[in-house]
Phi, psi and omega in degrees: 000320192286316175317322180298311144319322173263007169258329181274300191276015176286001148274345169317290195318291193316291209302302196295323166317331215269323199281296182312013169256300158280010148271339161308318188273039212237138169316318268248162148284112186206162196200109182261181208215100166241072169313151169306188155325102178309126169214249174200041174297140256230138145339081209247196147247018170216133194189184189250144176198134185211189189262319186222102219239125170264106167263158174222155188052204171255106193290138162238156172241175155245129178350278206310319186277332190275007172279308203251002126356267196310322182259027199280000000 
């Protein structure tokens, strides 16, 4: 799956590595946020979050939890 992914979508992939690289290298305070699927699951305070995370099936979050993630 991930070659395929990286084959139909590898110009995504290129744009976002190249803006995470200025941004990384850039004076700034940053924090990037890469949620799962997005679906329309109703909002909480409770979830999960890490650098390497064991998923299984297809994980979805809803808009509402990477909204209050994020002004966290």
């Amino acid at each position: 799956m991930r070659a395929m992914y990286r084959l139909l979508l590898g110009d995504m992939y290129r744009d976002k590595k190249a803006g995470e690289d200025i941004l990384k290298a850039s004076d700034l305070n940053w924090t990037i946020i890469r949620p799962v699927m997005l679906s329309n699951m109703p909002g909480s305070n409770s979830y999960r979050v890490g650098e390497r995370l064991n998923l299984s099936g297809i994980p979805k979050v809803g808009p509402a939890y990477v909204d209050h993630f994020a002004v966290m």
